[in-house]
C-alpha positions in Angstrom: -0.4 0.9 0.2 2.2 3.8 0.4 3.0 5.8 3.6 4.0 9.0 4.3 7.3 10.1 3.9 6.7 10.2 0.7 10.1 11.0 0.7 10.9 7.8 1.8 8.9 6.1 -1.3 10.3 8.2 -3.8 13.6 8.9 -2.4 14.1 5.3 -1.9 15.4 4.3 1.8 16.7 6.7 4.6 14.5 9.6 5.9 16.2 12.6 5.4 15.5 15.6 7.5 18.1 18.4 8.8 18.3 21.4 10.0 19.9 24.5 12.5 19.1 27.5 13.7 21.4 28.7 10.8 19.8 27.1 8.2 16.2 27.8 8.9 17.1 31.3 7.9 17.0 28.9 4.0 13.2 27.8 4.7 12.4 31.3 6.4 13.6 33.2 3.0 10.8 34.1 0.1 10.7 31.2 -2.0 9.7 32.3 -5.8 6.4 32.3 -7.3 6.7 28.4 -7.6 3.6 27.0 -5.1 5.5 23.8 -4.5 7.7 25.3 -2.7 5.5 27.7 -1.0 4.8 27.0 2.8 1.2 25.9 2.9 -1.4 28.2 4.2 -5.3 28.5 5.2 -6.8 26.7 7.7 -6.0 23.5 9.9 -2.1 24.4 10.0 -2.0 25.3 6.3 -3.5 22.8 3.6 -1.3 21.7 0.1 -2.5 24.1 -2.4 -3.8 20.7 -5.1 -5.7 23.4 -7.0 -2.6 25.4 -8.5 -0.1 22.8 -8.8 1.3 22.5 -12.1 3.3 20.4 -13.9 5.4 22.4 -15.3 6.9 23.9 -11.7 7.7 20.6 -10.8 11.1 20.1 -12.0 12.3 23.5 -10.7 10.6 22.8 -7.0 12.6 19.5 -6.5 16.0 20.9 -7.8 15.6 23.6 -5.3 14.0 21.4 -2.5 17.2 19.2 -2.8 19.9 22.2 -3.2 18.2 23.6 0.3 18.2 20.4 2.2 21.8 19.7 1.0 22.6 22.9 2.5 20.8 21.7 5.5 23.2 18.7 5.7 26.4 20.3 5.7 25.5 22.9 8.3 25.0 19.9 10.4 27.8 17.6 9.3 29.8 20.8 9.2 29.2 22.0 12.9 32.0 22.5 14.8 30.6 22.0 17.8 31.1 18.4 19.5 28.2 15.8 18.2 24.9 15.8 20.4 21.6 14.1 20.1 20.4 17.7 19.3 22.5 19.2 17.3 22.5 16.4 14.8 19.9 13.8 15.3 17.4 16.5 16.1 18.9 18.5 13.4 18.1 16.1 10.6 14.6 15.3 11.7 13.5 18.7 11.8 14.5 19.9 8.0 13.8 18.6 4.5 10.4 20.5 5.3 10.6 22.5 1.6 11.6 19.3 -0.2 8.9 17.5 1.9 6.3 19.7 0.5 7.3 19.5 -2.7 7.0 15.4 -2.7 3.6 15.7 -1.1 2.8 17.2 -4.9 4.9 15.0 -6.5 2.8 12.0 -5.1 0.0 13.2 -6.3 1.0 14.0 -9.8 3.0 10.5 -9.9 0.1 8.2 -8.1 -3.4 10.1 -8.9 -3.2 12.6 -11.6 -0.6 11.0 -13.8 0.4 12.6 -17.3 2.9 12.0 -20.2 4.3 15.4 -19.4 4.9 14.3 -15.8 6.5 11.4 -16.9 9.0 12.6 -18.7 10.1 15.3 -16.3 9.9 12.5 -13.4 12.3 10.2 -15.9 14.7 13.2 -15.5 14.5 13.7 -12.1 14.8 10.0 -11.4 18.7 9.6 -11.7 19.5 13.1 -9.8 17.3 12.1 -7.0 19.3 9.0 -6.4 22.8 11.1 -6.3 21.0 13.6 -4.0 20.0 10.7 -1.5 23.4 9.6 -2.1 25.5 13.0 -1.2 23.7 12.0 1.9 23.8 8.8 3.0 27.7 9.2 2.2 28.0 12.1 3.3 31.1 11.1 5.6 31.5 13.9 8.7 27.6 13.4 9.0 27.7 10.0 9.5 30.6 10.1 12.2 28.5 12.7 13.9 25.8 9.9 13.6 28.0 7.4 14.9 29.1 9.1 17.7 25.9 9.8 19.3 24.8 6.6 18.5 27.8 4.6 20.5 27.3 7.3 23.4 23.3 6.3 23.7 25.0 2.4 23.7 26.9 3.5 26.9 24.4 6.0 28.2 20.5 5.3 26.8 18.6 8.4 26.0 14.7 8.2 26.9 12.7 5.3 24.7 11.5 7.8 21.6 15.1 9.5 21.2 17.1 6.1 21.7 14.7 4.5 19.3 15.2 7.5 16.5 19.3 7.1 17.1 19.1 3.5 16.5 17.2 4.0 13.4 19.0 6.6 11.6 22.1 4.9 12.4 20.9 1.7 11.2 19.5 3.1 8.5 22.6 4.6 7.1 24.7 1.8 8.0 22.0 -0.7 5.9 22.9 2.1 3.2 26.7 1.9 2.7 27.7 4.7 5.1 30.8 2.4 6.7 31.8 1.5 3.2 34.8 3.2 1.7 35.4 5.5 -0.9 35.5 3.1 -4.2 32.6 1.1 -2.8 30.9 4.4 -1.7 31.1 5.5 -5.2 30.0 2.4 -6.8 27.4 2.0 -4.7 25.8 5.5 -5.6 25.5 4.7 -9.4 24.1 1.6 -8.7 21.3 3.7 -6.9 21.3 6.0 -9.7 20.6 3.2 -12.2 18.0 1.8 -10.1 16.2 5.3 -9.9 15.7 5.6 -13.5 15.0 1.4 -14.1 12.3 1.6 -11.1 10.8 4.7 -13.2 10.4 3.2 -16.3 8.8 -0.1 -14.7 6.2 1.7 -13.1 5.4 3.9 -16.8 5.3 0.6 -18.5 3.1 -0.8 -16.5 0.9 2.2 -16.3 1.2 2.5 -20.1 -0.4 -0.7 -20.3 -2.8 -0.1 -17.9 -4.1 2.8 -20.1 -3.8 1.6 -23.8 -5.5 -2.3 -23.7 -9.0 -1.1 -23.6 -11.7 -4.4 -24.0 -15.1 -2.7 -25.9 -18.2 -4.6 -26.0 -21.5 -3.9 -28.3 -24.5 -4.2 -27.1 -25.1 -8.1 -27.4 -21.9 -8.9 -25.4 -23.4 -7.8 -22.2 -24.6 -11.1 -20.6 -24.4 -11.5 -17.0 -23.2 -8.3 -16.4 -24.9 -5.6 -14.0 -26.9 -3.3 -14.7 -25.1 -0.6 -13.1 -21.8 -2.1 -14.4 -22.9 -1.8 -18.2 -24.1 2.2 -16.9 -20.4 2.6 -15.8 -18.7 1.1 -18.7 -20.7 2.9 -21.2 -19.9 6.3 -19.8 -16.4 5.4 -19.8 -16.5 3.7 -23.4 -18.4 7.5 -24.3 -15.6 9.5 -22.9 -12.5 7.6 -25.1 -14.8 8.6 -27.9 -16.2 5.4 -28.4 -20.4 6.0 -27.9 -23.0 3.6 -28.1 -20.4 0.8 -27.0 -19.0 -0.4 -23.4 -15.6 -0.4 -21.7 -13.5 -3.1 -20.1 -10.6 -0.9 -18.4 -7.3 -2.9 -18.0 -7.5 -2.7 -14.2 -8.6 -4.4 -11.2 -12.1 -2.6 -10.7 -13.3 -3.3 -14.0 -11.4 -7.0 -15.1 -12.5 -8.6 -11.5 -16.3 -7.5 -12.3 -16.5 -9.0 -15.3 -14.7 -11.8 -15.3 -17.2 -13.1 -12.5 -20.3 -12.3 -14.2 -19.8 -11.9 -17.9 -21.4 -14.8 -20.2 -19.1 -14.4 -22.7 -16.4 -16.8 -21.9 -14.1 -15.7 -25.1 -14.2 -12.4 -23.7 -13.5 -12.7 -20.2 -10.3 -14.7 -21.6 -9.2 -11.2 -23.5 -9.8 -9.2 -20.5 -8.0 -11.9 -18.5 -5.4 -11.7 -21.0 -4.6 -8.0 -21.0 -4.8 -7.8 -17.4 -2.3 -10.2 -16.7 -0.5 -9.5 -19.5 0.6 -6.1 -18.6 4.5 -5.6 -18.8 4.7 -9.1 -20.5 3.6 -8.3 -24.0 7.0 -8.3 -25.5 7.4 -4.5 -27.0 9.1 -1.3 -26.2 6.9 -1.3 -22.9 8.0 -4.7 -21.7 9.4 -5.5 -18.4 11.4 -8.3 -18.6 14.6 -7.1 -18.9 14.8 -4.0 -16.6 13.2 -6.7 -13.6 16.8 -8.6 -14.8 18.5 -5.6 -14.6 17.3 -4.3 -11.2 18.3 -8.3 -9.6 21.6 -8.1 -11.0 22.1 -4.5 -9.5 20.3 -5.0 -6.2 22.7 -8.5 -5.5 25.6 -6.5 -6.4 24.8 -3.5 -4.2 24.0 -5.7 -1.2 27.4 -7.5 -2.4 29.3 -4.2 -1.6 28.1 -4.6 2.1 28.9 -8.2 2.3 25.5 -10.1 2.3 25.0 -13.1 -0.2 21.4 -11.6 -1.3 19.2 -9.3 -1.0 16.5 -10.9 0.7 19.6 -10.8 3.9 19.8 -7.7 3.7 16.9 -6.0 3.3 14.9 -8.5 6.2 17.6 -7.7 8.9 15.2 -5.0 10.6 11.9 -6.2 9.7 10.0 -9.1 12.1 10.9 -12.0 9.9 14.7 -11.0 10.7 15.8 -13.3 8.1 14.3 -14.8 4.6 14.6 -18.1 6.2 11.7 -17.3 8.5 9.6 -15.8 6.1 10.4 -18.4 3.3 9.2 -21.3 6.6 5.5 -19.0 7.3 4.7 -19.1 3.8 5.2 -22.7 3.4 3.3 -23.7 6.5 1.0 -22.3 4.9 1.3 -23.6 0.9 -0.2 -27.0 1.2 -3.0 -26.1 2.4 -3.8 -23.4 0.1 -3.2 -25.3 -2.6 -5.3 -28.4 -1.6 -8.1 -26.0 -0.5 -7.7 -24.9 -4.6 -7.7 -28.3 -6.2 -11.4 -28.8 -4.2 -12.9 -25.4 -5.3 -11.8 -26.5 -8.6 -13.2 -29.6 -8.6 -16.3 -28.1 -7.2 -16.5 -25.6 -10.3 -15.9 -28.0 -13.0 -19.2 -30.6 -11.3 -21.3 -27.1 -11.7 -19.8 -26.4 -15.3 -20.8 -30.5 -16.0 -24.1 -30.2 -14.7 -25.1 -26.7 -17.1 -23.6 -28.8 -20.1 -21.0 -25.8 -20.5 -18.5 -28.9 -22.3 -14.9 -26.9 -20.6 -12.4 -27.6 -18.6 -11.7 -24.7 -15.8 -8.9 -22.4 -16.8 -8.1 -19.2 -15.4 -10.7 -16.8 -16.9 -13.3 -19.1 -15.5 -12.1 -19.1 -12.0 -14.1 -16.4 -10.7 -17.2 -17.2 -13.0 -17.9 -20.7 -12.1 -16.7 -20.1 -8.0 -19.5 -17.7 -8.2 -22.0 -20.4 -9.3 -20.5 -22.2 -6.9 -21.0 -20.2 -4.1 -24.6 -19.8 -5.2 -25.5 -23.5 -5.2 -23.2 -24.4 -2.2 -24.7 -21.0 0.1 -27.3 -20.0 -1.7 -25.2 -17.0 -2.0 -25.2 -14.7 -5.0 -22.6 -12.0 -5.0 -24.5 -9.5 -6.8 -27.3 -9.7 -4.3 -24.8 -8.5 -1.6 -23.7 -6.1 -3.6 -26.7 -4.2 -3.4 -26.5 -3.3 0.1 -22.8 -2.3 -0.2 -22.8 1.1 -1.2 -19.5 3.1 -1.0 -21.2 6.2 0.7 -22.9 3.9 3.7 -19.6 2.3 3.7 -18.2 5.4 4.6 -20.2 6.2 7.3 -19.7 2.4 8.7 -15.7 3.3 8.8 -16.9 6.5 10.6 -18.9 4.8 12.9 -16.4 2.2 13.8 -13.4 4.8 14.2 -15.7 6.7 16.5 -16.4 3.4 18.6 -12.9 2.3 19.1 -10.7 5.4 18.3 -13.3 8.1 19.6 -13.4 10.1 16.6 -15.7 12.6 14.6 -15.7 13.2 11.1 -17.6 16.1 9.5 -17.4 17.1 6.2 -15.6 20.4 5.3 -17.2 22.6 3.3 -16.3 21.8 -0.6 -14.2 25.0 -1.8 -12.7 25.5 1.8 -9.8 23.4 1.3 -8.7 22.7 -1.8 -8.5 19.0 -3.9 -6.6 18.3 -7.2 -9.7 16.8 -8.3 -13.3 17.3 -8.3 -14.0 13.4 -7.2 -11.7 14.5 -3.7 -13.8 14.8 -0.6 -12.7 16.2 2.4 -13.5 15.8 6.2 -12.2 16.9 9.2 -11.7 14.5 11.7 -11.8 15.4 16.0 -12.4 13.8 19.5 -15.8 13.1 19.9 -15.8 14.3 23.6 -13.2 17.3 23.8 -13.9 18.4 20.0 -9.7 18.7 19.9 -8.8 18.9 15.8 -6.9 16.0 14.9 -6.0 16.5 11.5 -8.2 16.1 7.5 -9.2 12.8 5.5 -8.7 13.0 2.0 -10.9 10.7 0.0 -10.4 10.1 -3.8 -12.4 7.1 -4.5 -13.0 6.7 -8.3 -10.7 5.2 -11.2 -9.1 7.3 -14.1 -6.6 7.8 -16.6 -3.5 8.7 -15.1 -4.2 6.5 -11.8 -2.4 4.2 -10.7 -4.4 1.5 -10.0 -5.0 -0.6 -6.6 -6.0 1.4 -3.1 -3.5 3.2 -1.2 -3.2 5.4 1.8 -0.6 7.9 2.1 0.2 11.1 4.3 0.7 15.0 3.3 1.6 15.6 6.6 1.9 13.4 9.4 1.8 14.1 14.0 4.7 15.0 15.6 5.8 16.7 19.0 8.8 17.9 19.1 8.8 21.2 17.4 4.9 21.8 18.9 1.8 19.4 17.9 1.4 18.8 14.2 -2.1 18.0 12.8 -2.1 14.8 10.4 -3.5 15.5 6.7 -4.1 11.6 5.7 -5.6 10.0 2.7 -7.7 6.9 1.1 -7.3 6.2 -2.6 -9.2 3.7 -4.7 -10.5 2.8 -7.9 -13.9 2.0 -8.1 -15.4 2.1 -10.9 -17.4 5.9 -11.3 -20.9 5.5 -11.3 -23.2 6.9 -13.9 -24.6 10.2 -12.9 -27.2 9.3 -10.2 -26.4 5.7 -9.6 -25.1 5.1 -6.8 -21.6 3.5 -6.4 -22.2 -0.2 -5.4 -19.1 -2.4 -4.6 -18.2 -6.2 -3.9 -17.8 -7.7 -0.2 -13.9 -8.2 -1.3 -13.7 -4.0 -2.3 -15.3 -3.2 0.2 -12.8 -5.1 2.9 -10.1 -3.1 0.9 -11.9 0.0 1.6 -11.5 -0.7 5.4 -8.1 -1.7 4.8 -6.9 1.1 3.8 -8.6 3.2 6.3 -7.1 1.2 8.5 -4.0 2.8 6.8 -5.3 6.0 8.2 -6.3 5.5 11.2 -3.2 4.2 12.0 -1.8 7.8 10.6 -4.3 9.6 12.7 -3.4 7.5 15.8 0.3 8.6 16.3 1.5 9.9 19.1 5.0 10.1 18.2 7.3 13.1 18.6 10.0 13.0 15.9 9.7 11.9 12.2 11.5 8.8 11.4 9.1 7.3 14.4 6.8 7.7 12.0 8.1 5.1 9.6 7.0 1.6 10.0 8.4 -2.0 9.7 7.2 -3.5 6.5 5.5 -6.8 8.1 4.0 -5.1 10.5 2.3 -2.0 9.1 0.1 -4.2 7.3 -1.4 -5.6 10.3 -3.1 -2.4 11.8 -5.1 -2.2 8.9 -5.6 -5.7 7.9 -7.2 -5.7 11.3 -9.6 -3.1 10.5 -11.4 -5.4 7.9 -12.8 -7.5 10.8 -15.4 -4.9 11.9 -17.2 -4.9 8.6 -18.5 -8.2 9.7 -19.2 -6.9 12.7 -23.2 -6.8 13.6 -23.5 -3.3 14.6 -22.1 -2.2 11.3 -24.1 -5.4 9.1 -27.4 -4.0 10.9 -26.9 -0.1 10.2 -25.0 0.7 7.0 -25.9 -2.5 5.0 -29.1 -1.0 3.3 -30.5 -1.4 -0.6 -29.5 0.7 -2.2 -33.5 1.4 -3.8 -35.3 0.4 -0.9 -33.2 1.7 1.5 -34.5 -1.7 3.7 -31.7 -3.2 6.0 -29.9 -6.0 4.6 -32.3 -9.5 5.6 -30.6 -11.1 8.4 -30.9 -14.4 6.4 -28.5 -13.1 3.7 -26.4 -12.1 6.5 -26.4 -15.9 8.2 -25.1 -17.0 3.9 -22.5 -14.2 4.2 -21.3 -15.8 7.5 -21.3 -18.9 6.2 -19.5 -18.5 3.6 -16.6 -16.6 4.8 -13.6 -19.0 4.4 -15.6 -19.9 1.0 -12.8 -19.6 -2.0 -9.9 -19.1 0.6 -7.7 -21.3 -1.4 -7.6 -19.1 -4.7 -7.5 -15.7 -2.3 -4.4 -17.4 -0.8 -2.9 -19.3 -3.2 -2.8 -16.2 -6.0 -1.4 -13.9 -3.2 1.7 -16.8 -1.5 2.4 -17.3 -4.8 3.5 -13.8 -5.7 5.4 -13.4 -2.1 6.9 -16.9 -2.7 8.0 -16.1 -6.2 9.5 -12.5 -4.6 11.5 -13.9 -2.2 12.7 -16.6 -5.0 13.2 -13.9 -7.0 15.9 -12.7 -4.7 17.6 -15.1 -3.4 18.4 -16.6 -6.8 21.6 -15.6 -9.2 20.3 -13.6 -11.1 23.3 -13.6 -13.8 21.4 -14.5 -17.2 18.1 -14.6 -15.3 15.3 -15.3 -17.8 12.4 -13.3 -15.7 9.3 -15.4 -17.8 11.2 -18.7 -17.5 12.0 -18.3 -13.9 8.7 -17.5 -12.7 6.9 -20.6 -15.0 9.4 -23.2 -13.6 9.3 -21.7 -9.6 5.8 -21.6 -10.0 5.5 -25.5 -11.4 8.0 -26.5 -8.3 5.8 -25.0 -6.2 3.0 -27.1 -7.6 0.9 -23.8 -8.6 -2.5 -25.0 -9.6 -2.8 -24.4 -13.3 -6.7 -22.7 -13.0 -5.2 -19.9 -11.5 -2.3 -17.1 -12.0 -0.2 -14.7 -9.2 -2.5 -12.3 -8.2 0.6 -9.9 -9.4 2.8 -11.4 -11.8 6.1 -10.4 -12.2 6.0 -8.1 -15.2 4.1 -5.6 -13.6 4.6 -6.3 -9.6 5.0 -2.6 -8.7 5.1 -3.7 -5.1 8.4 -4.7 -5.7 10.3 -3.6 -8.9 8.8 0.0 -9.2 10.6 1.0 -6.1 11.9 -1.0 -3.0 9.2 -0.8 -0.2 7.9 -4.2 -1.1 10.7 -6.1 -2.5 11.6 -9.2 -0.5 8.9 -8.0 1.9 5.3 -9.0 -0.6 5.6 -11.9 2.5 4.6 -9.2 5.1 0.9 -9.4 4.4 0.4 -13.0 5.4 3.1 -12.0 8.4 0.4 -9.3 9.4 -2.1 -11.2 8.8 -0.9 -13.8 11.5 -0.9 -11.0 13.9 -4.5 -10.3 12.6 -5.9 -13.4 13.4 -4.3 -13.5 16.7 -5.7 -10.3 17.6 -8.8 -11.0 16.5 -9.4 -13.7 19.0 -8.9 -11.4 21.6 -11.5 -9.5 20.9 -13.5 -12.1 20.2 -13.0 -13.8 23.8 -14.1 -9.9 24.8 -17.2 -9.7 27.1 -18.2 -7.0 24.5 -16.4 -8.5 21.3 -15.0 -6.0 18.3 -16.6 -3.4 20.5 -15.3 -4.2 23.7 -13.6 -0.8 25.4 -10.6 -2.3 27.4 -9.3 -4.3 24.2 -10.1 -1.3 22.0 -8.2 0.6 24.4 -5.0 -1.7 24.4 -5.3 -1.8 21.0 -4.8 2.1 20.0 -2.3 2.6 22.9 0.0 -0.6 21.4 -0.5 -1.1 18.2 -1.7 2.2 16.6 0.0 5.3 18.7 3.5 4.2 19.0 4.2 3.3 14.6 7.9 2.5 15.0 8.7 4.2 18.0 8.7 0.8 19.6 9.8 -2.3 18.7 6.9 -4.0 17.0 7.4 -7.8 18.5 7.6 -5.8 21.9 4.5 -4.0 21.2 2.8 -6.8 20.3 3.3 -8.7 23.6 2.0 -5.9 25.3 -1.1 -6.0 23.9 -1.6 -9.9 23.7 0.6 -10.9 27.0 2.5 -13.4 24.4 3.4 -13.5 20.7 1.0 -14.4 17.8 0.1 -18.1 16.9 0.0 -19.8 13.4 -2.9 -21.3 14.3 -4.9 -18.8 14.8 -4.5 -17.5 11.1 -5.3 -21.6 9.9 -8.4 -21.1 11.6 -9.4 -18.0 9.8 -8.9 -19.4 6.4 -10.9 -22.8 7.1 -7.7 -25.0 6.7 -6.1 -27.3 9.0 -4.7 -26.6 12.5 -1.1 -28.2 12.7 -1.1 -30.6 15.9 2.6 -28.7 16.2 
């Protein structure tokens, strides 16, 4: 998932705004025919203008984006007048606003319409990026005017939002070498600037590899598969030129698919192959040695600051406060992951005895024979569930459910009115059910394609503020399901389809705000993940089960004796789901906390993986060669642990709702819920906000109980 600020993604760390009355003369001024850096116009507060965008203005837009916001920055470090909460904090959150709309094209072009033209002008703008975020975070009078308001809010606090956005920037530029000096200052700056271009070229590579290992089948390698799966993969095969055969697409959508139902045991160890393969296949698009490279920079720019890792210093303002405490969750949790795996292991290999299929269980088989498994064990067959999940009733079920809890409406806008960078883009508006107030647009692109990254994301064009007059939120949902043939409808597994409501969760959470200055719209990295983690529970909910879970021919409800399997089977394979996932966060954290002089990335991971005692049957659900999470940028690095943080607070919460007198649904619980832990995003400490909600903080044991493993007695 990526959030808003944009900005913040791409820029790296700190939020950058500014601004005077001086200076917003520069946004007020005719920008050139460029419409990236046009102001945004049309209806709902002015909408991105996806349809005109160009490559080709892109490089131009940011150069100009950055030369107006650095002009921003030194009116305000500049000012002669003596240092207020309003004429700098206030300042800097209220400009950037050109650059800002620039970057909402620029995520777009990076994330969903990728190109090689793009990436070469984004390789170039990489390094200058960096020194502009630099001029800025070392910008020296700016960052006394910083300091001074922030020791004057430590003798006299301003109201909760303002004290919390003080804190924040100050922190934030502390965390980013503004008290270093001048050699340091320096040193640190090309370290970012090497970074930028390393983090660039990861994330191409990957993407590269991604696009060009390609799996095509004839027509008497089909077994097992679906038959709207062979529909999709055709029509994909037919558009790289290839008719008459069938596609295997190196991502997630496609490999996971097939490598549960596919007969063809030879192939799903190709598929299995190239997937986890990608940034590991030892040519000029291998990762190994910029992930050594980006270690040995990240220690020694931490090292500037005086912390002994990185892991230190990046965890000092998340919830786990320290690696230590995130390094102790993880392995609470380890053991029994990894025992749950060596039983759903031994339970595949009895099934693969008892067809006569003569193997032993390796890691391309994982998925195949826990699907038999599941079959005998609950009389459960995927596939059959997968006809009642259809991605358009699944919409409506996440409508349903935000207008239960959140009290919203969304209503499709009329295709033309506001325009999408592609044709697969759907747009709604989205209100209060009872006052009909406009809350902001949901973007949907929901289909895999060249030039995508792959996964499911939410992100933000524009996100609610207050203190310059209400803002309306433009938010979005991007997947990569595989695009149906024409009339088929687009039918999904119970795993994508919890991933759908994750990420809507994303957006809700966007939608939710009620913030009033920017940076309160960032969020703590172990945390954000919990808001929408905890929107998965409602699929399973009854109301939705009973109303959006219909066949897809028939159109009949789902049979409430499917249902009862579904239920029963719901901690069913918990030990690969959490095994594959620790194991990456593990191997993240070990990642950074080791030295990483002479690191050897492939040998490292093999032998933390065997001290670990990693089952052998399966791999990291993101190995290290292409982990974007963490070494395409630094969102995620030392912080892959925050999911399984979140997803404590998940379970918690989920309990109380389910002691609710009206459960998921219940209006008092709902209502503590979207006042706590949805409208606030960082304006409030998140272990505080927490405690409001639940009276106390989260329990282990509630997660444990989730996953079908073993309650610690302490």
């Amino acid at each position: 998932m990526i959030s808003k600020a944009f900005k913040a993604t791409v820029l790296g760390s700190i939020i950058l705004f500014s601004s005077c009355k001086d200076e917003q003369k520069i946004e007020d001024q005719p920008m050139t025919e460029n419409i990236l850096l046009q102001e945004w116009t049309g209806p709902y507060q002015g909408v991105p203008a996806f349809g005109k965008m160009n490559v080709a203005d892109v490089k131009e837009a940011v150069e100009k984006g950055m030369e107006l916001q650095l002009k921003e920055i030194d009116a305000i470090a500049n000012n002669n007048e003596a240092p207020t909460f309003e004429n700098t904090i206030v300042a800097m959150e209220s400009a950037g606003k050109t650059l800002d709309r620039v970057f909402t094209y620029y995520g777009i072009l990076s994330s969903n319409m990728s190109s090689p033209e793009f990436r070469e002008v984004q390789a170039e703008l990489a390094p200058k990026l960096s020194e502009f975020r630099s001029k800025i975070s070392q910008n020296e009078k700016l960052f006394q005017r910083i300091k001074t308001v922030y020791e004057a809010s430590q003798k006299n606090p301003l109201e909760a939002q303002e004290q919390r956005v003080v804190e924040l920037t100050y922190k934030q530029f502390e965390m980013n070498g503004a008290n270093l000096d001048a050699e340091k200052k320096k040193r640190y700056a090309e370290i970012n600037k090497e970074l930028s271009t390393l983090y660039t070229k990861f994330s191409n590579n990957v993407l590269h590899d991604e696009e060009n290992y390609v799996t095509y089948l004839t027509k008497d390698q089909l077994g097992g598969l679906s038959d709207g799966f062979i529909k999709s993969a055709a029509k994909i095969a037919s558009d790289k030129g290839k008719e008459g055969m069938y596609a295997i697409t190196n991502t997630r959508s496609s490999m996971d698919p097939f490598l549960t139902y596919s007969t063809e045991r030879e192939l799903r160890k190709q598929v299995w192959e190239n997937y986890y393969s990608r940034g590991d296949n030892g040519d000029e698009y291998d990762n190994n040695q910029i992930i050594a490279e980006i270690l040995k920079l990240r220690k020694e720019r931490v090292g500037l600051l005086g912390y002994d890792n990185y892991a230190a210093w990046r965890l000092q303002d998340r919830m786990a406060k320290n690696p230590e405490n995130a390094m102790d969750l993880m392995l609470k949790v380890w053991p029994a992951a990894t025992a749950r795996v060596k039983e759903e292991v031994a339970d595949m290999q009895a099934v693969a005895n008892e067809l006569g299929d003569n193997i032993t269980i390796e890691p391309w088989d994982y998925r195949y024979y826990a699907e038999k498994v599941r079959k005998k064990k609950y009389d459960l067959d995927s596939d059959e569930v997968k006809q009642y999940l259809q991605l358009d009733k699944l919409t409506e079920a996440m409508f349903f459910v935000a207008g239960e809890i959140f009290n919203y409406k969304f209503t499709p806008v009329e295709e033309g009115s506001v325009p999408v960078f592609h044709e697969d883009v759907k747009v709604w508006e989205v209100t209060d059910k009872d006052s009909g107030k406009h809350i902001g647009l949901w973007y949907l692109d929901p289909y895999a394609r060249e030039g995508k990254r792959s996964g499911a994301w939410a992100t933000t064009y524009r996100s609610s503020t207050t203190f310059e007059g209400q803002t309306n939120v433009l938010a979005s949902n991007n997947s990569n399901f595989v695009k149906p043939a024409p009339g088929e409808a687009v039918l999904v597994s119970w795993d994508d389809a919890t991933t759908f409501f994750h990420e809507f969760g994303h957006a809700l959470h966007f939608f939710a705000a009620d913030v009033k200055y920017p940076t309160l719209q960032g969020g703590v990295r172990d945390y954000t993940e919990f808001q929408s983690q905890l929107l998965e529970r409602w699929l399973s909910t009854d109301k939705v089960i009973n109303q959006f879970l219909v066949h897809h021919e028939t159109g009949k409800p789902i049979p409430a004796e499917l249902v009862e399997k579904i239920k029963n089977a719901a901690t069913f394979n918990q030990g690969f789901g959490t095994t594959e996932y620790l194991a990456s966060a593990l191997i993240d954290m070990k990642l950074h906390l080791a030295d990483p002089t002479n690191i050897d990335i492939d040998k490292f991971e093999r032998e933390a993986l065997d001290e670990l005692g990693m089952p052998k049957e399966l791999p990291m659900r993101h190995r290290t060669p292409h982990f974007g999470h963490v070494f395409s940028g630094e969102g995620y690095a030392t912080a892959y642990y925050g999911y399984m943080w979140a997803d404590v607070l998940t379970s918690d919460a989920s309990e109380a709702f389910k002691e609710a007198p009206d459960g998921f649904y219940d209006k008092d619980v709902a209502k503590k819920l979207v006042t706590y832990l949805f409208a606030p995003r960082n304006a409030m400490d998140p272990a505080e906000a927490y405690r409001l909600f639940r009276g106390r903080d989260a329990k282990i044991e509630a997660l444990m109980r989730d996953r079908g493993f073993p309650v610690p007695k302490n």
